[in-house]
N, C-alpha and C positions, 0 to 999 in steps of 0.2 A: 204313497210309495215315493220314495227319495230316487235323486237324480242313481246313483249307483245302482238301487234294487232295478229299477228301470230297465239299466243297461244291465247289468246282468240276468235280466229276462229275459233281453232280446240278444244278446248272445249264447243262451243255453235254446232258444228260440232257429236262433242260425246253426246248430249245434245239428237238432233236434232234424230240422228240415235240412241238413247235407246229408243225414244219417239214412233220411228217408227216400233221398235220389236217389245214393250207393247202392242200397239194397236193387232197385229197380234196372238201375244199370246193371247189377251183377247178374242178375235174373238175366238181362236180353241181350247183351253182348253178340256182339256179331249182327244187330240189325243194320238197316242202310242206313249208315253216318253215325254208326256208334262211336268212330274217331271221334267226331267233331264233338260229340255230347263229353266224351272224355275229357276230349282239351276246352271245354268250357269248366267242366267239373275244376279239372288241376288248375283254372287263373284264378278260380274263387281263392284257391289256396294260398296259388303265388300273387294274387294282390295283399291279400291278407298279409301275405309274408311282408311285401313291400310298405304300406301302411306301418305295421306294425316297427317296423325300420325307422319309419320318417319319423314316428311321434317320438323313437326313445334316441332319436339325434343317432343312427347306425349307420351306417356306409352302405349301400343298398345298392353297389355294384356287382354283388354274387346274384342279387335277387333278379330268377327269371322270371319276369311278368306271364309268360305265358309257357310255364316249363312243361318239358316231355317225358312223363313220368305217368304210369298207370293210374287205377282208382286207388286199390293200397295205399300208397304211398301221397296219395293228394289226400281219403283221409287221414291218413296218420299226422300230418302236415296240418291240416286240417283241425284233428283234435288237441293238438298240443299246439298251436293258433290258438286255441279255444281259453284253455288255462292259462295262454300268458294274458287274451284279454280279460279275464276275468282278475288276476292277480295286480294288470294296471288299472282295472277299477279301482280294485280297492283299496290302492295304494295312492287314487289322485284323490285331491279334498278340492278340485277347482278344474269342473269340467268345460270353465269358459276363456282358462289359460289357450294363448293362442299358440299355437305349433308352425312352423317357418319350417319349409321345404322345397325344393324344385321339383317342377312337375319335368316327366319323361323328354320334353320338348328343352329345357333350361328356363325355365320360367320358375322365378322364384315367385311362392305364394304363401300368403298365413290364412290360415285357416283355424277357428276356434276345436275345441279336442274334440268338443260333442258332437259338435257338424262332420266330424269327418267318422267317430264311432259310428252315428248313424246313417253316414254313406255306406259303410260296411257291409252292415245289416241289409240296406237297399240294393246295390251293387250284388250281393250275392241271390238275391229276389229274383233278379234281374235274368243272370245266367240260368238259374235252377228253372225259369221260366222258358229261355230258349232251349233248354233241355227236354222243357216235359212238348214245346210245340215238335222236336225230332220225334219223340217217342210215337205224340199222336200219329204224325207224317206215317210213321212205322207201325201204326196200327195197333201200338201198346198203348194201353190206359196210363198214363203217368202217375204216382202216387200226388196226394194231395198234401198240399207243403204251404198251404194256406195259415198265414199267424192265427185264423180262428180255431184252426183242426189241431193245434197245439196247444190255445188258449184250452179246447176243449178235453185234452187227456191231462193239461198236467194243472 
């Protein structure tokens, strides 16, 4: 598998495992801290949003890091995120070009494309994980959003 198939694995992967929270949040809505699981759901979005900003050189002064916007709208946000990383795969031939950005603080930094593609991927782990520990808190089973339960259906 080439650096691309790769990455486009583990972003139909990232795709796959937000598809499989949504459902689980829409099911329990209204448990204790189902805010919070929301506004974790919407940063996966709006970091994505901001990432995707920094790599293609965009002003990412609209972009709300942690915007206040329903599930709807964080996936839909979410899945059209999905198809632009997918179409910047395919369009890079040089996933080791280095990206130059300022981080939230003013801190300029470069970072290689692929380190930060696959912060993505982690970073959304990450949240989907503080998500499923509310759910537990709440006495719901969280779905299983494990890269192998993915490896395993597709």
């Amino acid at each position: 598998m080439n650096t691309a198939e790769h990455f486009h694995r583990l972003f139909s992967y990232d795709n796959w495992a937000n598809e499989q929270v949504l459902l689980s949040l829409q099911d329990h809505l209204g448990f204790e801290r189902s805010d919070k699981a929301v506004a974790y759901f919407a940063h996966i979005a709006g970091s994505q949003q901001m990432w995707f900003k920094r790599i293609k050189e965009e002003s990412i002064d609209d972009v709300e890091i942690w915007p206040d916007y329903g599930l709807a709208d964080a996936l839909q946000n979410m899945k059209t995120l999905n198809q632009q990383w997918k179409q910047l795969v395919n369009a890079t031939d040089n996933f080791d070009q280095i990206v130059s950005y300022t981080n939230s603080k003013g801190t300029p930094y470069e970072t290689p494309l692929s380190d930060i593609l696959f912060h993505i991927i982690i970073h959304g782990q990450h949240h989907r994980a503080q998500i499923a520990k509310l759910l537990r808190n709440a006495k719901i089973d969280p779905p299983a959003t494990d890269f192998i339960f993915f490896s395993r259906a597709n």
